[in-house]
Structure formats: structure tokens, C-alpha cells
N, C-alpha and C positions, 0 to 999 in steps of 0.2 A: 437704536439698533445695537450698540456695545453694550446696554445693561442687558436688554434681551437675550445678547450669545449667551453673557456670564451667567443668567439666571441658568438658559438651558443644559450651562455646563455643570453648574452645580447640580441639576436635576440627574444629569446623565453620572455622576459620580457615586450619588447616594442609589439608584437602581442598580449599578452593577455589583453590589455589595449586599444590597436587602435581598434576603432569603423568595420571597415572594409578596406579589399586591394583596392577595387574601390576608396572609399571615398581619404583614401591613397595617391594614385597617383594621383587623382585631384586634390589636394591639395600640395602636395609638389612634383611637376618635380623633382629635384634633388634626388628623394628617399630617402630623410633624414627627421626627424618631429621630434621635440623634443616632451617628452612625457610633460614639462610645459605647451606649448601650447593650450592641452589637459584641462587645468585646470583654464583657464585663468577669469571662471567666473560660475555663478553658473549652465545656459544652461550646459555649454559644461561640467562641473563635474554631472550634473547630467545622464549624456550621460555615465559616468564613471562607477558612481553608479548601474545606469542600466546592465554595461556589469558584473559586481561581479556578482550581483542577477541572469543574466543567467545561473549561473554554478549550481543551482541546480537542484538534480537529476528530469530528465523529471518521473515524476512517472505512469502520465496519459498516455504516450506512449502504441501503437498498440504493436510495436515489445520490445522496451528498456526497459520498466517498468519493477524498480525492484521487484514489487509486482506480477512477475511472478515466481519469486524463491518460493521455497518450494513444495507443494503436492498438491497445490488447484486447479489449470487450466489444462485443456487438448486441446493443439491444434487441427485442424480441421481433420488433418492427423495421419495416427495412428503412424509411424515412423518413417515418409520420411527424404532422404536425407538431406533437407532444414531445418527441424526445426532448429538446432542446432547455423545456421548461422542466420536464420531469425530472429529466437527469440532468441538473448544470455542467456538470465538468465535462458530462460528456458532448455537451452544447459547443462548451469553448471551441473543441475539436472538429465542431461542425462549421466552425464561422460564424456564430452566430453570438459571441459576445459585441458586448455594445456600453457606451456609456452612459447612457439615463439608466438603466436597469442591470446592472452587470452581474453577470452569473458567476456563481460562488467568490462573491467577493467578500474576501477576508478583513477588506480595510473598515467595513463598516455591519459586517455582518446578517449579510442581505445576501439571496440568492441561493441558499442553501447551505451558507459556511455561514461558521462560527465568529463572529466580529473579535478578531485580535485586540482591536484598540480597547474595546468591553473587558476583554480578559486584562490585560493590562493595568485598567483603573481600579478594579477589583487589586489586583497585587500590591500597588502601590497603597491601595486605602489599607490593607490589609498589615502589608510594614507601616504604617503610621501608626497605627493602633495596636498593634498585636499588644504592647510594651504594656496595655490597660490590663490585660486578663488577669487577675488573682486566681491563688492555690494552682500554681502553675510551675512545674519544673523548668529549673531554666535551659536543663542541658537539652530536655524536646522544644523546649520555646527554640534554642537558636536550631534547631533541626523542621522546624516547620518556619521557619526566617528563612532557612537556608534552599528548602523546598521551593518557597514562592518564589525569591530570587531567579534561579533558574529555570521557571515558568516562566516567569517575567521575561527572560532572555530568551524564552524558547519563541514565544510571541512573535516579538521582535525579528527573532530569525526566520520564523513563518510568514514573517511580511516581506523581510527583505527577497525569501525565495521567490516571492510572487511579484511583487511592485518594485522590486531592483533597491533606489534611496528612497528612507524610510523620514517621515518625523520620529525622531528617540523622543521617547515619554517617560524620563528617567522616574516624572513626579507626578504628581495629580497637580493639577491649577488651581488657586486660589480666585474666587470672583471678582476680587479687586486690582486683580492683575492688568496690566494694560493690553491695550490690543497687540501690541508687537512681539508678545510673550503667547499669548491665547492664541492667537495665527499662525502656528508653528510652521516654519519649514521644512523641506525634506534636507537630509545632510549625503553628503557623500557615501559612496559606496563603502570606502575604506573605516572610514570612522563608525556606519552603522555596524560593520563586521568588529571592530576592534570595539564597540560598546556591548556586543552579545558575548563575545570572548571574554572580555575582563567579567561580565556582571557572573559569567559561571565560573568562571575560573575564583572569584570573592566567595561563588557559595559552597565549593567543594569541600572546603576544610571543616565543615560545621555538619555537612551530609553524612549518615552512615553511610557502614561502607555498603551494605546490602541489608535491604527492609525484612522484616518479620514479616511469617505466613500470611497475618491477620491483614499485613498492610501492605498487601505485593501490587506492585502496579504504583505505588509513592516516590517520591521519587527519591535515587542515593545514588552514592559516589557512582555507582558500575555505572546508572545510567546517564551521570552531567559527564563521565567520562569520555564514554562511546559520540552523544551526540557533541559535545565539544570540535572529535574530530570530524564528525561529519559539519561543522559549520567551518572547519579548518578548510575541509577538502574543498566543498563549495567557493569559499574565499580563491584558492587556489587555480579553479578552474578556467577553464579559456572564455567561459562568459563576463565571469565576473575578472578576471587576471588580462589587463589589456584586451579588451575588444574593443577595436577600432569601429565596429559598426555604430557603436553609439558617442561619436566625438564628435555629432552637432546635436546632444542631448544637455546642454549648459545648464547650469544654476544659473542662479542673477549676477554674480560674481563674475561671469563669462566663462566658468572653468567646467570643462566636463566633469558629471555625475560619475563618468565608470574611470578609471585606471586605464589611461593610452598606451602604458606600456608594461608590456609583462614582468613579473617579479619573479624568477625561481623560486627566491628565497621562501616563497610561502606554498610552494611545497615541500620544501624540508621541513616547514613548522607542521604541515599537515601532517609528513611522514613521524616528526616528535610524537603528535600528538596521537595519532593513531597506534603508534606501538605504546605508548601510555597508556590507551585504553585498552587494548589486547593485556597487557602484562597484569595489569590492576585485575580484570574482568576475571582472568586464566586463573589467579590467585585466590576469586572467592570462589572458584568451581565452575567457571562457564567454561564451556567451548562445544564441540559441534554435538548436535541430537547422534546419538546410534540408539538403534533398535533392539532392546536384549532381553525381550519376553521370547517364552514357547508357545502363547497360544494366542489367538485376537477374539476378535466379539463374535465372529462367525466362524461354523462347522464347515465349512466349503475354505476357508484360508485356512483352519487349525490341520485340513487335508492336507491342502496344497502347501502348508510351511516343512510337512514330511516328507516331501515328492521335491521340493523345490527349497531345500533352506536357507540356501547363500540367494538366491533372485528373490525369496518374500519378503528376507528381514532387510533386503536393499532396497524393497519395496517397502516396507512400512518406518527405513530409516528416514527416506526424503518423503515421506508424505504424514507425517506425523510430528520433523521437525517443526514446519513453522505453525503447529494447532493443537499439541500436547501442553496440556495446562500449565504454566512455568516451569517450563522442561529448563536445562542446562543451558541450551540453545540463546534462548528467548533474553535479553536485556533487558527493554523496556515493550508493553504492551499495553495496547487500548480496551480497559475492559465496559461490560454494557448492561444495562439491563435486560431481560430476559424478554424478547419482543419480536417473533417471530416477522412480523409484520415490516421492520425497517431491516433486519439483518440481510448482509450479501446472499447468507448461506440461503434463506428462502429464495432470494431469487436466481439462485444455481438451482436450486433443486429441482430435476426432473420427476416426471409424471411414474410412476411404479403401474401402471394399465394392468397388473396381473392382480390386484390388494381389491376386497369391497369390505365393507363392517358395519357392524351388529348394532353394538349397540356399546354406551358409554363405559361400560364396567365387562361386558364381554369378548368372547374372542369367535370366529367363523374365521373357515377356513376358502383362501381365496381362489382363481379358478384353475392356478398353478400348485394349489395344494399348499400352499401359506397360509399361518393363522395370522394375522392382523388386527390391532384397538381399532378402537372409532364410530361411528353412529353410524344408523344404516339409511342411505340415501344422501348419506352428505359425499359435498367433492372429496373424489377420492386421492386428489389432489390438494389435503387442504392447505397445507402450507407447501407446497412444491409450486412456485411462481411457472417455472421453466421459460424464465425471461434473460436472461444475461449469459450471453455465451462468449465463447472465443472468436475471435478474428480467424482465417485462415492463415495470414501469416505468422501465427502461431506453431501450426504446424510445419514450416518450414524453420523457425527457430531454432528450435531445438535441435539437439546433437541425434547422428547414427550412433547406434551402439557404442562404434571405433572412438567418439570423443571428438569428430569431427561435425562440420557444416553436413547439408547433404549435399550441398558443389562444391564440396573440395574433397569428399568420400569416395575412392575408385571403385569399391562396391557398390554404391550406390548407384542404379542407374537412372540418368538424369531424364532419359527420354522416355520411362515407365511411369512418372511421375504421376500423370492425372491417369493412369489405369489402373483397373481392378485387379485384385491379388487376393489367394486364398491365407490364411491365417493359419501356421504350420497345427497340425495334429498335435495336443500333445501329451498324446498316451503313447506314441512314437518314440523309439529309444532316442536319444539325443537332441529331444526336443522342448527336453524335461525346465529347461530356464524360462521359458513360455508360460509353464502350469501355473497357474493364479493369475498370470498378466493379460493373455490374450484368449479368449474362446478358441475350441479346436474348428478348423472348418468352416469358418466363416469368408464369405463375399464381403471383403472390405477392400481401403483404398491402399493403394501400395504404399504413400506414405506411411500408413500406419506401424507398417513391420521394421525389423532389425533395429527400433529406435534406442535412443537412453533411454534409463527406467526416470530420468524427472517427467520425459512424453507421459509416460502413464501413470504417473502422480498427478500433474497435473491436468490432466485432458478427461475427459469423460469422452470415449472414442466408438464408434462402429465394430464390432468384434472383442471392446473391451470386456469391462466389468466397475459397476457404480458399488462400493461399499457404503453402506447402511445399516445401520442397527439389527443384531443379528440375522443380517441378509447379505448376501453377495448376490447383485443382480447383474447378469448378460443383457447387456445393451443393443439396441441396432437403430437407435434412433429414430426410425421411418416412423412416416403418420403410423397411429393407433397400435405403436409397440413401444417396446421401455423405454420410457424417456420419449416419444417423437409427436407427433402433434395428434391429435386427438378432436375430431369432429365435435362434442360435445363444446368444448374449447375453443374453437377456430384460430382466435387470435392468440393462443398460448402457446407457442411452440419457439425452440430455437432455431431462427431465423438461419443462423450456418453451419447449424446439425452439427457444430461442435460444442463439446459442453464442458463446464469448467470443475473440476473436481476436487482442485488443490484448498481452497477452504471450507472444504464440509467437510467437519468432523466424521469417521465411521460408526460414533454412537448416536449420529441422530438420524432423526426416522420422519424426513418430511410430510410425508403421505399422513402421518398418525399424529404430525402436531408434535413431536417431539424433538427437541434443539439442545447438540449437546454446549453449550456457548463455551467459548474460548477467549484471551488477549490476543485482538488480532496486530501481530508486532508488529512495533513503530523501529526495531533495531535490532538482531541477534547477531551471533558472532559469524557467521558466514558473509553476514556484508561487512564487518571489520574486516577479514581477513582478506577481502576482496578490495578494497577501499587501499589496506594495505600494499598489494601487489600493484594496483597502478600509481601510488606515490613510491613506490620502491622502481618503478619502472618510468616514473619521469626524471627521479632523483641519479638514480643509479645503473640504469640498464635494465632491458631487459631479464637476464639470465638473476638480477636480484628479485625481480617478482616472481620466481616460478615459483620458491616454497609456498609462497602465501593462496594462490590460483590452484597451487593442486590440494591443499588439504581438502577446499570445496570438491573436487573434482574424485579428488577419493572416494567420500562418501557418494558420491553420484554413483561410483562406479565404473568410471569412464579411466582411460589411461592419463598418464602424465603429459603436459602439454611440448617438453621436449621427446617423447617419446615416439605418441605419434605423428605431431608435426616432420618428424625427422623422418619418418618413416615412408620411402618412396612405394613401398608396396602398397600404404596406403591411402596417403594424400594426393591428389592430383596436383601437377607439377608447378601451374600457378599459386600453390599453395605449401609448398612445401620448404623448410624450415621459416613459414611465416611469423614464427614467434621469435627470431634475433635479430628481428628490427624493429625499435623505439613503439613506431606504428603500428607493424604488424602486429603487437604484444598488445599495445592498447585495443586493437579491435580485437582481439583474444578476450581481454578482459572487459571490455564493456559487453560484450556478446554472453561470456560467460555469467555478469550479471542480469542481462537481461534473463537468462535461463531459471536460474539459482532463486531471484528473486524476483519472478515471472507474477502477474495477477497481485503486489504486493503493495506497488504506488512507487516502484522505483526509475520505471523503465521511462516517464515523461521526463522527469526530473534528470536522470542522466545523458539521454541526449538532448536537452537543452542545455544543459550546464558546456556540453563539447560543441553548442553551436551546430546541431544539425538536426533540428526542429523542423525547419521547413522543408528538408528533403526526406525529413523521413512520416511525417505527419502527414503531408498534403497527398497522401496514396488512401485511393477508397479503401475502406473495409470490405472483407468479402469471405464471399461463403459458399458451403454447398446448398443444393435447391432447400433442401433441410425438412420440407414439409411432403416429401414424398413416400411411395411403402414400397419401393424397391431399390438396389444397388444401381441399377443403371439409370432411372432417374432420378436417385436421391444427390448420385456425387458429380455433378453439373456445377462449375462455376463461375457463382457472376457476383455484379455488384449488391453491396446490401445496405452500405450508407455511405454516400457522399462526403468524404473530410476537406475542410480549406484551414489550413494553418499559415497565416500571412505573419510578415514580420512582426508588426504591433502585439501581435495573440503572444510573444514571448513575454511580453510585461501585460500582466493584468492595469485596467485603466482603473485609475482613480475615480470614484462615482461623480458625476457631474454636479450633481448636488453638495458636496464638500467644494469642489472647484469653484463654486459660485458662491459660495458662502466665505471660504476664505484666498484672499487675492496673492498670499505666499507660496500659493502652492502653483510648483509645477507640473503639467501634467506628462505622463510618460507618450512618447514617442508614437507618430500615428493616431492618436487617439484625439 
């Protein structure tokens, strides 16, 4: 049994490293390939380097995306058998992870994620050999050294987010190794955080400071900076910082795995670290997206930017930060191949009912009087899934206008809530900050009106408007109108008639097969600065995170958070100056990230890190009736998918298969 592991380890070392099994066997008949080979020059290492960089998380994924975990999306279906399998993450969410088969498990690369440990062996074979390549600069040698290094951490950090102690795989194993070396075990919280810290903090100094055009999305200083502090902040947190819930989770040693007792001190290291990457970042030119064209892809906005200039370019500030091609914004991004077929944005994309088409090279005009590409007789839907929509508590998220909750807004009224409300005119004098955002005259839900403008960046809504490739289309989502379900279709429709619009680009054109692809980001400087303001507010007070909380809030549009927290005319009095205390400021700014970086994969991650997964997880999703053709039966609310989020689902299980194989390993809690 010990030579068999060792064989299989040796097997699995040299696979994560060979380009592929075709290439493989062309290349060496005898089925043997030394991995020097591999390296023998800078082509064939950069072949190498490429295969690391595959292993991270596809996040832009249809089905794998982990920015399906948490409360924010509603599949197409209300509960079907399929979800669970189709979409893993969004399984987790269901209760329906498990240990013989676990869903998107990172540990071994099963389930619809990407296998960490895979990426890993890759990095490591990758520093062993790099050192072989001839006709190779040195000063890019130690910058693609210094690249995999901080993959290699990034790995590492990607496991600890999920599985809590990790085994560090500082090296690849040798086959001769004994068993008590090849068994690894899992180490301490503490030590797997201070091993991803020091291995990026070793590759900083060797990183550029920001990559060339040709090589955006590699990795440099801006980006081992940024996520540095986000692996700081995490350390910091109340999950990983003393939680007592897990202090009969022991190593073998008897000593708990997590930290029993809180450290401040590692939120000042986060707060170091974070204004470290702010100040570095600010110095090569990032900081937050603004909008400073006069015209967009559509005749209907280049209207309404002249009718409406301060509300459009607020509107195309926050809907274009996080999806404009390596805008200022953007630090580090996940980029992809062009594959209509896996991308989120197909499965945001709603049905256009008004489009039909011709033929492959011409144009006909639709029954709206649009010309439209496309063949005639195909779905006219052909890349528009209109499968992933938003949760209804979405709609409650987000800020009024005022910069408030809508229960803590005294405009707001709270008992108009689930009724209908007309959507102002506005060709109407003083209605004019409306024109581009909302249709005149429409039967929509009252939530929908006097919202922030990220509501209508983000939301594809009832009375809005879907931007698409020179089109601005008027929504009302009812069966067999823009966007709503469609007989033809039956099971294509969004199940809670809310639709998600914050990552479709406005140059692509679903219906027509055309995708304008983008990095969908893994870090821009709106979550530093927000990252920022709650270590300045654990560290220092309140009143030191406001600068950081309102630069985001600027751009939003929204007022200063002592401004109108203070403000008794408009806060309700439960709520008023809730931002000058520790807490109140915290729920300020986790709310305020929830908003900011709504749909983006932040929002599971940050309430689990504050420990309050279970109360906010285990609430169904829910929607309006979604599949109906008028106002008063469409905005009906019920349930549309059952969520159980038990204490165990906060640590993904180790596959039982690893656990049976080897006898060092602990398994995490409940499982």
C-alpha cells in the first residue's frame, strides 16, 4: 500500500504540469517525459506558467461560480432536482453538501472547483525547474518566480477560506519519502495565515509594479498588494480571530485548530496592510471608475445623457465600474475565453421577444421596428439563458435615494411596500433625474421607485430599462414580453421576475450571439477602501472609517454617512446617529459592501467571516410570481427555493475519500 500512494503521487505531480494526455503521447511513445524537458527554454516554461494561472477559481462560470454562494441569486427553477448538481455552490446553500461527493470542493478538485492542491503541485514543480530554461532573462525569470510564488499563496489562502487548517504544501514529495511526510497534516489556523503572508510578502519584491497591456490580468505588486490585505482582514476576523465555536475542533496534540482568544493586534496589521495597498495601488493610477464620455452605444442614452447629465453619467459611473475593460478601478481580474455557453452573462441574459432574423450575413427589421443579425427561425434567444436572477431580498438591500435602509428611511413608506405604484412621467418638469432610469408611466412595484442608482445598475427591474448592444430596451418582465417567460420556452423564464444586470456588458447583444467579455474582478479599489473603513473602525473608531465608506458612497451618489445618519428629518429614530457606535458603523459597512459589491462573490464570504452565516443563510429565497403577463399577478410573493445553512456548511468537508486514505487528517467539524 506505501509504494502504491508514492507511485500515485508521483503520477499526480507530473499531470499537473504536462500541458495535456494528446500532446503527451505524441511526444513520447514510450509513455515516459521527464518533467526537465518541460523547461528546457523560455516557450516551453512559459507553457508551464500558464498551466499554474489555470487553476484559478473560474468565478465568471454559468454553473461553478463561487459568487453563487450566499443569498443573492435564484435559479430559473424553483427547486428542481437539478439545482443542486448543476449549480454546486449554489447546492452548498441548499443543504445539500455531503462527504462522499462534495460540491465544489477545492480540496481535491471535484464538484465543479478547481482542485487547489492541483494548482499548487503545478507551482511548486514549476519553482523547481524554472532554473532549467536557457536564453532566458533573469530579471523575467525572477518575475514569473515571483508570479507563481503568490499563486502558490493564493491557493493556499483559497483553501484556508474554505476548509478553515489547511496541509501547507510548501514542496512537492518525493517517492521515497516515508509515510509520515506523505500523510500530511492539517496545521493550525495561525501558522496557515502566517505561511500565505510571508510566501507573498517573499514575492513582492521581484513583482512589477503593474503588468504591461499585452500581460494584464498576471500578476504585480498592485495585485500581491491588495490581496495581502485581504488575507490580513480575513486573519483578523471574528471567525478566524477567537471563535470560540470551534474549541472542541482539536489537532492530535489536544490544542484547538482556531485562535480561543481574540488578537486586536491583527487588525492593525490588517489596517497596515490595507493602507499599503491603497497608497501603492493610488500611485500607479487606480482609484475609483468615473464616467467621462458624452455619448454611449445607444441613441435612446446619447438622448437621455442631454435631458438627464448628472443621473446618466451616475448611472454609467456604477455600472461600468466593475465590467469596463481594465478600467482604473479593476486590480486584479479573472479573464476567459470567449464561450458564450459557460459565461454568467448568458445566463443573466433576458429574452429581447421584440428581435426575429434573417439570415447569417443579413439584417430584417423586428416587429418593434429593430433591425437585428441572426438566422431565421433560430431561438431568438440564442444566447439569452434567462436563467439566474436575483433573490427578492435584493430588493430590499439596497439604499433609498437618501442613502438609507428602506427601515430606517422616513420617506419611505414601509406599509406601501408590497403595492403598486406608477413610475413618475418623465417628460414632467422635475422629473428629469428619472429620464434613462425608469420608464414614464409604468405599473411597477413601489419598491422600485426613489431607490439608489447602484438599484438600477444592478437590477434589471419592472418599469426599468436592459442596456444592450445599440438598444436600450423597456422591460416589464411578464410572460411573453421583454425579458419574461415565453410559452415557446416554458421552463426559461426568471423564476423571481427580478433580473440581474450588473455584469452584462451594454456592448453585448444576447439574442444575436454576441458577448462583449470582460475580467470579471477578483479585487478593485472600492472593496480596499471599504476593507479600509472597517479596520479603521475596529482599530480606531468609528468617526475614522467615514473617509474611507464615503468615497464609495460618492460615486454611488448617495450622501455622507454622518450626514444622513444625523439627520432626524430623515432617518427614523431607531436609526439615527447609528453610525457613532463600533456596531452601528460595522453594520454600515458591511451593508454598504454588501451593496457596492452586490452579485460579485463577496457577500457569502463576509458574513461568514462576522459569524452570521446561519442567521442570515437559512431564509428561503423568494420572488415575485415571475411567470405571469400582468402587474397584479406578476408582483405576488412567495417562496422559490428552500436554503438550510447548518453550522458544518461553514467549513467545507474534506472528501471522505482523502480521509480514508490518509489516517493524519482531521476532519472538520459535523462532517
Amino acid at each position: 500500500m506505501k509504494s502504491f500512494r508514492k507511485y500515485i503521487l508521483s503520477i499526480i505531480a507530473a499531470m499537473c504540469i504536462l500541458p495535456s494526455c494528446s500532446d503527451y503521447l505524441d511526444v513520447v511513445p514510450d509513455n515516459t517525459v521527464k518533467l526537465d524537458d518541460l523547461f528546457s527554454n523560455r516557450e516551453t516554461s512559459y507553457n508551464a506558467l500558464a498551466r499554474v494561472y489555470s487553476y484559478i477559481p473560474e468565478v465568471y462560470h454559468r454553473y461553478y461560480s463561487p459568487w453563487l454562494l450566499g443569498d443573492e441569486w435564484v435559479w430559473r427553477v424553483s427547486d428542481g432536482a437539478n439545482t443542486a448538481t448543476l449549480l454546486p455552490p449554489m447546492g452548498v446553500m441548499m443543504g445539500s453538501q455531503n462527504v462522499g461527493a462534495p460540491l465544489y470542493s477545492l480540496w481535491d478538485g471535484t464538484g465543479g472547483a478547481k482542485g487547489m492542491y492541483d494548482g499548487i503541485r503545478a507551482a511548486n514543480t514549476f519553482l523547481e525547474k524554472i532554473h532549467l530554461a536557457a536564453n532566458f532573462d533573469e530579471k523575467e525569470r525572477k518575475d514569473w518566480i515571483a508570479q507563481v510564488k503568490f499563486l502558490k499563496a493564493y491557493f493556499h489562502y483559497q483553501l484556508i477560506e474554505y476548509y478553515g487548517p489547511i496541509i501547507i504544501m510548501d514542496r512537492n514529495l518525493n517517492v521515497d519519502e516515508p509515510d509520515n511526510v506523505i500523510m500530511g497534516r492539517r496545521e493550525k489556523i495561525d501558522v496557515c495565515f502566517n505561511y500565505v503572508i510571508n510566501l507573498i510578502k517573499e514575492a513582492i519584491p521581484d513583482l512589477e509594479d503593474r503588468t504591461e497591456p499585452l500581460n494584464l490580468g498576471m500578476i504585480d505588486k498592485k495585485i500581491a498588494y491588495a490581496i495581502l490585505a485581504r488575507v490580513y482582514l480575513l486573519r483578523a476576523s471574528p471567525f478566524f480571530n477567537g471563535n470560540i465555536g470551534y474549541a472542541s475542533f482539536l489537532d492530535f496534540d489536544g490544542q484547538p485548530f482556531f485562535p480561543q482568544t481574540d488578537a486586536p493586534q491583527k487588525w492593525q496589521d490588517a489596517l497596515t496592510a490595507v493602507n499599503e495597498a491603497i497608497t501603492f495601488c493610488e500611485s500607479k493610477g487606480a482609484g475609483l471608475y468615473v464616467f467621462n464620455k458624452s455619448s454611449t452605444s445607444t441613441d435612446d442614452d446619447d438622448t437621455w445623457m442631454l435631458r438627464n447629465p448628472v443621473g446618466m453619467k451616475l448611472f454609467y459611473s456604477n455600472k461600468m465600474a466593475p465590467i469596463e475593460r481594465w478600467n482604473q478601478e479593476l486590480i486584479w481580474g479573472r479573464t476567459f475565453e470567449t464561450n458564450t455557453a459557460v459565461s454568467l452573462q448568458g445566463a443573466m441574459s433576458i429574452y429581447d421577444n421584440g428581435e426575429r432574423y434573417i439570415n447569417a450575413v443579413g439584417i430584417s427589421s423586428g416587429i418593434d421596428g429593430f433591425t437585428a443579425w441572426g438566422n431565421e427561425g433560430s431561438n431568438p434567444g440564442v444566447s439569452s439563458y434567462n436563467s439566474l436572477g436575483a433573490n427578492y431580498e435584493m430588493l430590499e438591500r439596497f439604499y433609498t435615494k437618501n442613502g438609507l435602509p428602506i427601515n430606517a428611511d422616513l420617506e419611505f413608506n414601509q406599509s406601501l411596500k408590497y403595492d403598486l405604484a406608477p413610475t413618475p412621467d418623465v417628460t414632467v418638469l422635475g422629473n428629469e433625474e428619472w429620464a434613462g432610469i425608469l420608464q414614464s408611466n409604468v405599473r411597477t412595484s413601489y419598491l422600485y421607485l426613489n431607490r439608489e442608482m447602484r438599484f438600477y445598475t444592478n437590477l434589471g427591474v419592472t418599469g426599468g430599462f436592459w442596456r444592450q448592444y445599440v438598444r436600450t430596451v423597456p422591460i416589464t418582465l411578464y410572460a411573453n414580453s421583454f425579458g419574461g417567460a415565453r410559452a415557446r420556452y416554458a421552463d426559461q423564464w426568471l423564476s423571481s421576475g427580478i433580473a440581474v444586470h450588473k455584469l452584462l456588458n451594454p456592448e453585448t447583444r444576447a439574442n444575436a450571439g454576441r458577448f462583449q467579455n470582460f475580467p470579471f474582478p477578483i479585487i478593485r479599489m472600492a472593496d480596499l477602501y471599504l476593507m479600509k473603513a472597517e479596520c479603521e473602525n475596529e482599530v480606531n473608531g468609528p468617526a475614522a472609517a467615514l473617509a474611507s465608506i464615503n468615497i464609495v458612497r460618492a460615486r454611488a451618489g448617495i450622501p455622507d454617512v454622518e450626514v444622513v445618519w444625523a439627520d432626524d428629518t430623515k432617518v427614523t429614530s431607531n436609526y439615527h446617529n447609528h453610525h457613532t457606535t463600533k456596531a452601528g458603523m460595522l453594520d454600515i459597512i458591511l451593508r454598504e459592501r454588501s451593496i457596492e459589491l452586490a452579485f460579485e462573490g463577496s457577500r457569502f464570504f463576509d458574513v461568514r467571516r462576522h459569524k452570521l452565516a446561519i442567521q442570515e443563510f437559512n431564509k428561503p429565497t423568494m420572488g415575485w410570481t415571475g411567470n405571469a403577463a400582468n402587474a397584479n399577478d406578476f408582483f405576488q410573493l412567495s417562496i422559490k427555493q428552500v436554503r438550510r445553512f447548518q453550522f458544518r456548511d461553514n467549513l467545507w468537508p474534506i472528501p471522505l475519500n482523502d480521509m480514508n486514505i490518509n489516517p493524519n487528517l482531521k476532519q472538520n467539524p459535523s462532517w
